[in-house]
VOFIDREN-342015 format. One record per residue: residue number from 1; x, y, z of N, C-alpha, C in turn. Coordinates in Angstrom, 1 decimal, padded with zeros to 4 digits. Atoms other than C-alpha are relative to their C-alpha. Layout:
# residues N
PT  doba     n.X     n.Y     n.Z    ca.X    ca.Y    ca.Z     c.X     c.Y     c.Z
PT   NUM       X       Y       Z       X       Y       Z       X       Y       Z
...
# end
This chain:
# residues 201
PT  doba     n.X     n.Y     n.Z    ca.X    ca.Y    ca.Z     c.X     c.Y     c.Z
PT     1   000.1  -001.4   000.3   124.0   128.6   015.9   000.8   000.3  -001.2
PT     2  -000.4  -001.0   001.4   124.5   129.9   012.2   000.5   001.3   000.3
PT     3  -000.6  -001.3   000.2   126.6   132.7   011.8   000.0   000.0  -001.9
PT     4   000.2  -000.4   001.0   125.1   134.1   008.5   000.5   000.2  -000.9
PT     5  -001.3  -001.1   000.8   127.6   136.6   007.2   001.0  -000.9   000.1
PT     6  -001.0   000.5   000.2   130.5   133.8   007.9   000.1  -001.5   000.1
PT     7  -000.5   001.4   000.2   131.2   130.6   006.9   001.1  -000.8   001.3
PT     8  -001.5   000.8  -001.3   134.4   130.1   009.4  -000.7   000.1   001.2
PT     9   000.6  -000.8  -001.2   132.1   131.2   012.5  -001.6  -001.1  -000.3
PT    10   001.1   000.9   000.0   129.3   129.1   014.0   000.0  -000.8   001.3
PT    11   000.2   001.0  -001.0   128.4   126.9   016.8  -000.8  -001.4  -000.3
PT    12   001.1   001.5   000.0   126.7   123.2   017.0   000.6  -000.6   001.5
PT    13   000.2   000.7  -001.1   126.0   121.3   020.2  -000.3  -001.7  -000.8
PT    14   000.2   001.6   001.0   126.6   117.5   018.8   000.5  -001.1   001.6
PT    15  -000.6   001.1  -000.6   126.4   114.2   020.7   000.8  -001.2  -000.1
PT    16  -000.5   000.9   000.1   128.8   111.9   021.0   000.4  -001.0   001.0
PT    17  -000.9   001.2  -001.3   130.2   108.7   022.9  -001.0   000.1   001.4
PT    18   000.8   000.1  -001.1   127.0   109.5   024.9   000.1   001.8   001.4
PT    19   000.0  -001.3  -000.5   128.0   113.0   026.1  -000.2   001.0  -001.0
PT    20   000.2  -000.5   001.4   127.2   116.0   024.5   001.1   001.3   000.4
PT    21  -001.1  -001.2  -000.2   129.6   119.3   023.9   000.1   001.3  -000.9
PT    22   000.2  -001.0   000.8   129.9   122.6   022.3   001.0   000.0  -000.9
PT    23  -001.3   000.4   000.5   132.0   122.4   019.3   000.2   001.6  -001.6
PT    24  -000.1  -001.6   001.3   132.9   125.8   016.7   001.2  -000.8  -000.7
PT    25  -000.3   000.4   001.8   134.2   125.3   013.0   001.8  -000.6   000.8
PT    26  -001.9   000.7   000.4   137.7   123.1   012.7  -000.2  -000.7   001.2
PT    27  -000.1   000.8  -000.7   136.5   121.5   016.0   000.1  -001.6  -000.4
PT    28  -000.3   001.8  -000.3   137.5   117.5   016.4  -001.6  -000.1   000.8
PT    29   000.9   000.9  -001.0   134.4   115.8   017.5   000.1  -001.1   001.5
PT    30  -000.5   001.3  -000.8   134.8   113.5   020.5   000.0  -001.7   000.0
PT    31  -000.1   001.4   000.1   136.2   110.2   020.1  -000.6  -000.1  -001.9
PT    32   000.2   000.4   001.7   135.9   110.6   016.3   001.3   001.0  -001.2
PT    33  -000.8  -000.8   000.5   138.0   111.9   013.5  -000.7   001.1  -001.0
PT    34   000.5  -000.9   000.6   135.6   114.4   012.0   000.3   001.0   000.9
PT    35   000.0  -001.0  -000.4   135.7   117.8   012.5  -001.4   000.7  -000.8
PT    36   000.5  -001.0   000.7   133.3   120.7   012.0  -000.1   000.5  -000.8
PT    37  -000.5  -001.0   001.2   133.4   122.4   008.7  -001.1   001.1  -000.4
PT    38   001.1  -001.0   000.0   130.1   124.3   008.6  -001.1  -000.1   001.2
PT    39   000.7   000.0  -000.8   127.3   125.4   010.7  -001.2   000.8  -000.7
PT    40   000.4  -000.1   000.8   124.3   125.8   008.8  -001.5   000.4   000.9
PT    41   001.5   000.0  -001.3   120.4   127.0   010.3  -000.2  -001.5   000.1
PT    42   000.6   001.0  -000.2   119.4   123.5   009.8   000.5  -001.0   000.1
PT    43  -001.0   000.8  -000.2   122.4   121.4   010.2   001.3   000.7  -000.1
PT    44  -001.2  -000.3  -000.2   125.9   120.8   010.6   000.9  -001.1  -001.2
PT    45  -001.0   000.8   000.8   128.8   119.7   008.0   001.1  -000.3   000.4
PT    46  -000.8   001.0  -000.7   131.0   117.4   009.4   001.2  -000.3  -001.1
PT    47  -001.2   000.7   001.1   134.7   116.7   007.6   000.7  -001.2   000.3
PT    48  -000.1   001.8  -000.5   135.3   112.9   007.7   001.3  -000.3  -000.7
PT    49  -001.2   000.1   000.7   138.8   112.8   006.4  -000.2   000.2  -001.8
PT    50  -000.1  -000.5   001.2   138.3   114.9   003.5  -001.6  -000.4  -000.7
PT    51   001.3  -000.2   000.0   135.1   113.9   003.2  -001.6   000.9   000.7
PT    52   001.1  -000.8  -000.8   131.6   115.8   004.1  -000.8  -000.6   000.0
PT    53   000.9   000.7  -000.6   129.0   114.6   006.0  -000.8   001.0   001.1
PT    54   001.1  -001.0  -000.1   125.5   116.4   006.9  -000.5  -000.8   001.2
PT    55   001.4   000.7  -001.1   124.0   115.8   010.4  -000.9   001.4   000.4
PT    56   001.4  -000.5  -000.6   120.6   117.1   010.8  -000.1   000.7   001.3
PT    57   000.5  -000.8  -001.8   119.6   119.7   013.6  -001.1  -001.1   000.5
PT    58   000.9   001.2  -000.4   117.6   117.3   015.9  -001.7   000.4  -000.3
PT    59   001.3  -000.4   000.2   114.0   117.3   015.0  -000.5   000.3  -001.3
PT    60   000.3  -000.1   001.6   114.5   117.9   011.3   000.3  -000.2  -000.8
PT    61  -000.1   001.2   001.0   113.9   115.6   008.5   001.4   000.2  -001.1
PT    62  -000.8  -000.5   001.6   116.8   115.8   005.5  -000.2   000.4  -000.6
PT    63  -000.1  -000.3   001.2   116.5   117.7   002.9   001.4   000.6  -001.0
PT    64  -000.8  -000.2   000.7   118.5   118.6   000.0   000.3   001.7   000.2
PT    65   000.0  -001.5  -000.2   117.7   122.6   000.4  -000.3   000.2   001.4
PT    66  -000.5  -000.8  -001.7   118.6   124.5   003.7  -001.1   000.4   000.5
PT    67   001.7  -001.4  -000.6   115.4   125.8   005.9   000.7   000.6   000.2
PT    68  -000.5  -001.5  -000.6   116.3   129.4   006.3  -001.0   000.1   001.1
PT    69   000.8  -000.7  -001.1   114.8   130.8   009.7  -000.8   000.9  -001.2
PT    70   000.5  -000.7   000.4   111.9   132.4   008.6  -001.2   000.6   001.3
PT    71   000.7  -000.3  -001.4   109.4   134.3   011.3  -001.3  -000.8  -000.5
PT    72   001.2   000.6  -000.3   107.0   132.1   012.8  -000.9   000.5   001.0
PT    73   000.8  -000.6  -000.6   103.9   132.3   014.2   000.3  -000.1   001.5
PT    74  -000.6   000.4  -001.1   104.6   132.6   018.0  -001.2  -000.2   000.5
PT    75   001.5   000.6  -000.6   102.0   130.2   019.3   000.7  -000.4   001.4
PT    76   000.1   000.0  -001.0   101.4   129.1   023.1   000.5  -001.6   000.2
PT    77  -000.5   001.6  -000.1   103.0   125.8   024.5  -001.1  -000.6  -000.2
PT    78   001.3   001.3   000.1   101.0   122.8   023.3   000.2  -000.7   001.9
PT    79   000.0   000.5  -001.4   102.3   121.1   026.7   000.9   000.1   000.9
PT    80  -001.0  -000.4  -001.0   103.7   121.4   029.7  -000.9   001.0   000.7
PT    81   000.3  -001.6  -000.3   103.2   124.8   031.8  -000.4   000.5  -000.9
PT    82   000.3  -001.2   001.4   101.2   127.4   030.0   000.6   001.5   000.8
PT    83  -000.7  -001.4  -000.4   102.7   130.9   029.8  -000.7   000.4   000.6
PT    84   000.5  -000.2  -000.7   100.2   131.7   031.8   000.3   000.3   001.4
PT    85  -001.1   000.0  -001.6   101.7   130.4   035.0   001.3   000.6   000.2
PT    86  -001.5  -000.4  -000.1   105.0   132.2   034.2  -000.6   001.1   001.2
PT    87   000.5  -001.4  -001.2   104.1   134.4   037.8   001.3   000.7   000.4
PT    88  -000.9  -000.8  -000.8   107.7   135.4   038.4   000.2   000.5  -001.5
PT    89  -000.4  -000.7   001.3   109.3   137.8   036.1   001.1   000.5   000.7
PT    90  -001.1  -000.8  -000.3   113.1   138.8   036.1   000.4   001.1  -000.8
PT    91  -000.1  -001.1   001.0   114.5   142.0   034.6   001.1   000.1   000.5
PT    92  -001.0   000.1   000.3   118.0   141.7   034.4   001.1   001.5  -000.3
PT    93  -000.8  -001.8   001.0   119.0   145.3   032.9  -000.5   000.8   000.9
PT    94   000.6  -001.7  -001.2   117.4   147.8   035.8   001.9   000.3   000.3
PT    95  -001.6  -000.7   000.0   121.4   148.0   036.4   000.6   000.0  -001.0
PT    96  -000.5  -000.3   000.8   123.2   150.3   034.4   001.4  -000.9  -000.4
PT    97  -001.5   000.9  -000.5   126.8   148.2   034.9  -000.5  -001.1  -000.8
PT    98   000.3   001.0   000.5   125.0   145.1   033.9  -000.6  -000.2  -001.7
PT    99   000.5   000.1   000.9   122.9   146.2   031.2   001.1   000.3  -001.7
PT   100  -001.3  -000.6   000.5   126.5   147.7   029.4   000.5  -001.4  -000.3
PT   101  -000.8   001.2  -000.1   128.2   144.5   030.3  -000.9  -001.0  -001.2
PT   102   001.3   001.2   000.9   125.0   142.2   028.2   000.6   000.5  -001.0
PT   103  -000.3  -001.1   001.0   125.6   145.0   025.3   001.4  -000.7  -000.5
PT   104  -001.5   000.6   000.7   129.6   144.4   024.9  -000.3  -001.4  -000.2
PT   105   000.3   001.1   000.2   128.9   140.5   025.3  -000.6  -000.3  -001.2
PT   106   001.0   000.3   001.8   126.3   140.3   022.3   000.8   000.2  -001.0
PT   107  -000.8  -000.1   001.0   128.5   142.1   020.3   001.2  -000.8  -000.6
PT   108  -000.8   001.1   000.1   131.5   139.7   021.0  -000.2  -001.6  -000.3
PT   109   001.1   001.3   000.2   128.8   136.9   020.6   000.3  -000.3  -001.5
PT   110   000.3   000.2   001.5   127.9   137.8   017.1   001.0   000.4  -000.8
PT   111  -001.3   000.3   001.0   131.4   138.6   016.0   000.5  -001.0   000.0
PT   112  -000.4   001.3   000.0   132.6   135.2   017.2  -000.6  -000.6   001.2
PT   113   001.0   001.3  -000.5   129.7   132.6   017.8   000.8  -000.6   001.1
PT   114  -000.8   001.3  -001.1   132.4   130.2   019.7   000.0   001.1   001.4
PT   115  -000.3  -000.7  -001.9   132.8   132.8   023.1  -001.7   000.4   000.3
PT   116   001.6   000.0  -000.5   128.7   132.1   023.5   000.7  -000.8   001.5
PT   117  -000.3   000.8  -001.0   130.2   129.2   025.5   001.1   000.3   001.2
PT   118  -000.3  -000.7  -001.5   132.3   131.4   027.9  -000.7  -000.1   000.8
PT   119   001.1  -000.2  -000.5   129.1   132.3   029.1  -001.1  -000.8   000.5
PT   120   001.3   000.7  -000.4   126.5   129.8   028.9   000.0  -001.0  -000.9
PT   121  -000.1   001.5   001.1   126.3   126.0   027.8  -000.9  -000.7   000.0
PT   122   001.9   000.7   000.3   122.8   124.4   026.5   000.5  -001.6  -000.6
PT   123   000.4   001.4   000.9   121.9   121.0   026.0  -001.2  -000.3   000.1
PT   124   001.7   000.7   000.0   118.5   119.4   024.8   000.2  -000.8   001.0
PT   125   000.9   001.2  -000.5   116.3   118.0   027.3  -001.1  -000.9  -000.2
PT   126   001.1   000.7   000.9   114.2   115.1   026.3  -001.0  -000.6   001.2
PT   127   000.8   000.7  -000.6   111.1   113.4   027.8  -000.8  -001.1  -000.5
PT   128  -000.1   000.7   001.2   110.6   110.4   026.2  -000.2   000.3  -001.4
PT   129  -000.9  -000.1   001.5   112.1   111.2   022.7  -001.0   001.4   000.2
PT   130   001.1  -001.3   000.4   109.7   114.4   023.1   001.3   001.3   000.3
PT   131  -000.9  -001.3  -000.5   112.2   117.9   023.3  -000.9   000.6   000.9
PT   132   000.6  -001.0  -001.4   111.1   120.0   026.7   000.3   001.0   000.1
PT   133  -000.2  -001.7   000.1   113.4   123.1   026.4   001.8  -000.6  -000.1
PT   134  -001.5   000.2   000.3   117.4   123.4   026.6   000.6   000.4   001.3
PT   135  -000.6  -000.4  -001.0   119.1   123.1   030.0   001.0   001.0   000.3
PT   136  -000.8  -001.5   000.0   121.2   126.5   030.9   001.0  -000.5   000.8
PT   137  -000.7   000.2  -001.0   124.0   126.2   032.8   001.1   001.2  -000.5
PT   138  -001.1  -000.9   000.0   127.3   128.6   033.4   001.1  -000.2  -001.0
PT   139  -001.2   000.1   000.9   130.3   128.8   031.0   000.7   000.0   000.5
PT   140  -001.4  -000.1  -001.0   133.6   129.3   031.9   000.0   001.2   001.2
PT   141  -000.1  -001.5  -001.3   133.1   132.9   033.5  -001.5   000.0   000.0
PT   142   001.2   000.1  -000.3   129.9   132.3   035.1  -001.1   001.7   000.6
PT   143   000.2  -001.2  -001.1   129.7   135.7   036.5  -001.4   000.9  -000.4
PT   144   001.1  -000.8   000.5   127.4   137.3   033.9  -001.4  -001.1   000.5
PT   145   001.3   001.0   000.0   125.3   134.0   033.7  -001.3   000.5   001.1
PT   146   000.8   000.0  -001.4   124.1   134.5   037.4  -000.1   001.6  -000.1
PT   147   000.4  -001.4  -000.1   123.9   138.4   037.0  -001.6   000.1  -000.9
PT   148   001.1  -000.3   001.1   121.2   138.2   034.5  -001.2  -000.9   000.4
PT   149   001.4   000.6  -000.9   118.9   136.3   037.0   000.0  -001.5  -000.7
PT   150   000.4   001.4   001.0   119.5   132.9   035.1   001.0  -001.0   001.6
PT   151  -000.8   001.1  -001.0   120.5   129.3   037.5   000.1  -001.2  -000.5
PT   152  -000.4   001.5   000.3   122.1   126.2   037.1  -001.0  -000.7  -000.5
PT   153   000.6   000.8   000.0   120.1   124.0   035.2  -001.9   000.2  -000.4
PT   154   001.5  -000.4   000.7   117.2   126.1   034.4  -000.3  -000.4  -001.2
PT   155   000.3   000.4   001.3   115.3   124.8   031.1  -000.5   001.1  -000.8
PT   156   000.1  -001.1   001.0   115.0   127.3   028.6  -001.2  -000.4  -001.0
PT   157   001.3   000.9   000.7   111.2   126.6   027.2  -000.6   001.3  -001.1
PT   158   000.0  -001.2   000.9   111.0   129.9   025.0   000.1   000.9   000.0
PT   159  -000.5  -001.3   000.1   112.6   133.2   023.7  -001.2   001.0  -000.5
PT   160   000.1  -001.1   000.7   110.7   136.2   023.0  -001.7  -000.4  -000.7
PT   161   000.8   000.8   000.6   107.5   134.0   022.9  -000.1  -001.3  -001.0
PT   162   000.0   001.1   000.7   108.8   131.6   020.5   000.5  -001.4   000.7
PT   163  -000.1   000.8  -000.3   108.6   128.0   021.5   001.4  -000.7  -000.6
PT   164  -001.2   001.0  -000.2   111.9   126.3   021.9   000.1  -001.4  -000.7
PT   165   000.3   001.6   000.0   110.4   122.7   021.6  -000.4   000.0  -001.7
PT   166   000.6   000.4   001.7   109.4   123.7   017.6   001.0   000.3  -000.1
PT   167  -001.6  -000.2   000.6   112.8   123.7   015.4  -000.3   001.5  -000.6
PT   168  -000.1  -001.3   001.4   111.3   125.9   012.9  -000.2   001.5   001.4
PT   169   000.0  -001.2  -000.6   110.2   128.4   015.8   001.2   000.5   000.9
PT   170  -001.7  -000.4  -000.6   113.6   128.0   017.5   001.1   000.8  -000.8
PT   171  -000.3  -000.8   001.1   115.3   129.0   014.0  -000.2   001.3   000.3
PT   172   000.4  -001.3   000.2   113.3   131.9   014.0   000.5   001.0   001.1
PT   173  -000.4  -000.6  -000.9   113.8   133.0   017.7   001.6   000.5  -000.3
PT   174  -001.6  -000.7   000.2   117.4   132.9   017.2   000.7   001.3  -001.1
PT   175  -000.2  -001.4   000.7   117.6   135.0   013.9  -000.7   000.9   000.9
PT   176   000.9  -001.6  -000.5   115.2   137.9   015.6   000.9   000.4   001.3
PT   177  -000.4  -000.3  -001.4   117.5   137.9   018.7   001.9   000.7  -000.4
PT   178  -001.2  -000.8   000.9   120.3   139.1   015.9   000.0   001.6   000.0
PT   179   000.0  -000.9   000.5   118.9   142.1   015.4  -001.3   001.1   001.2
PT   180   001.0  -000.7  -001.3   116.3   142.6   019.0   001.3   000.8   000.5
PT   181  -000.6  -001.5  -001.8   116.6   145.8   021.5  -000.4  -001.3   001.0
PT   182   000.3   000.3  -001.2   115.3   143.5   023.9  -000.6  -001.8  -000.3
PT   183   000.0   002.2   000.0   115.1   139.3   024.9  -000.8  -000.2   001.1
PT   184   000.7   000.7  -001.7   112.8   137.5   027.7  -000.1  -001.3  -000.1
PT   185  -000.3   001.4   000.3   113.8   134.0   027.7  -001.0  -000.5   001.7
PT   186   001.4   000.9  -001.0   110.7   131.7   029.7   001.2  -001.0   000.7
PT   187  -000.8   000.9  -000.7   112.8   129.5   032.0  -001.3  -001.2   001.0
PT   188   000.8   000.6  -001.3   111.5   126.5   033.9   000.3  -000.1   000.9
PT   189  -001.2   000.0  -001.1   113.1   126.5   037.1  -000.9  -001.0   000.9
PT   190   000.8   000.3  -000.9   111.6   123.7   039.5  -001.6  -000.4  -000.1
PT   191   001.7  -000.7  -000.3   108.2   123.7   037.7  -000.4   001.1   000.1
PT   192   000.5  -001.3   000.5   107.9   127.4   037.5   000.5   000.5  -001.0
PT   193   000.0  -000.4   001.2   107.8   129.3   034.4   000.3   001.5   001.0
PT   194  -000.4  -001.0  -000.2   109.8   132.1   034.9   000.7   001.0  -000.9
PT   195  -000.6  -000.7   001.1   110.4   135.4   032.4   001.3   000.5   000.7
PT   196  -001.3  -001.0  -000.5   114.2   136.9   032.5   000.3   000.7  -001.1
PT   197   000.1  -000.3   000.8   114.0   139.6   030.6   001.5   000.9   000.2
PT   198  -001.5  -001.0  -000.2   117.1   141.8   029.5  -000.3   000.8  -001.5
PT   199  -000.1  -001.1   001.2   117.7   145.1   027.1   001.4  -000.5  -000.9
PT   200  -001.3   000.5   000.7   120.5   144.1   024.6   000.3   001.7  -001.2
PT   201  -000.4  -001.4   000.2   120.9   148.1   023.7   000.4   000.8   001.0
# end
């Protein structure tokens, strides 16, 4: 997660030693002596004892120039569940208390990226080498997580219509979700496709 407006501010989810972890700028990697130094839409810069070192967001190729998020087209899963079957729908915001509480949170989000992971901690799920969505689980204060109709372990298979499993439409979701009144993240829970929608105004 690029934080636009600041260089020192950012998140990346990086694997190492076979686990994976949430790690914001000046973090130590595990079991290595690099640290974080940028967080970029399309990768991450890595400081290798004074040196820099470029790892690739997963799923996309090297280049010398940055993809910016740019809005993509929001197409329908190639595979898996089709949105179709999403039959349950949550709505998260019908309480005033809750919908207030999302509100301060976002704001605290997008001033500092790193307190996402209070909240809620993603990692790619894969199905032979194929990406599927991004497992959800609770953060440290789990309290909102489960307020907002989300559960252990749900797979996060697209925001706001945009597919998850594409980088470039992942990019995109996330910038638009900077500047949305309103989010419905598709969850797979179990084999069902389930919307959880919430007001972020």
């Amino acid at each position: 997660m690029a934080a636009t407006d600041d260089n020192s501010a950012g998140l990346a989810i990086i694997e190492s030693q076979g686990s994976q972890e949430t790690y914001g700028i000046d973090d130590v990697i595990k079991g290595t002596r690099a640290k974080l130094a940028k967080v970029m839409p399309d990768r991450a810069i890595l400081d290798v004892n004074g040196r820099f070192e470029t790892l690739m967001l997963d799923g996309i190729s090297f280049t010398k120039t940055v993809s910016m998020p740019v809005p993509a087209s929001k197409e329908p899963q190639r595979s898996g569940p089709s949105r179709q079957q999403a039959k349950q729908s949550v709505n998260a915001t019908t309480n005033p208390e809750l919908k207030a509480a999302i509100k301060q949170k976002r704001e605290e989000v997008l001033a500092d990226p790193g307190k996402l992971t209070d909240y809620i901690r993603v990692s790619p799920v894969r199905n032979q080498g194929q990406l599927q969505g991004y497992k959800l689980s609770p953060g440290k204060d789990p309290q909102l997580f489960k307020q907002m109709g989300l559960e252990n372990n749900d797979i996060a298979v697209a925001i706001n219509g945009y597919q998850l499993t594409d980088m470039k439409q992942a990019m995109a979701a996330l910038q638009e979700l900077r500047s949305s009144t309103d989010a419905a993240i598709t969850v797979n829970r179990n084999g069902q496709l389930i919307d959880v929608q919430f007001s972020l105004q």
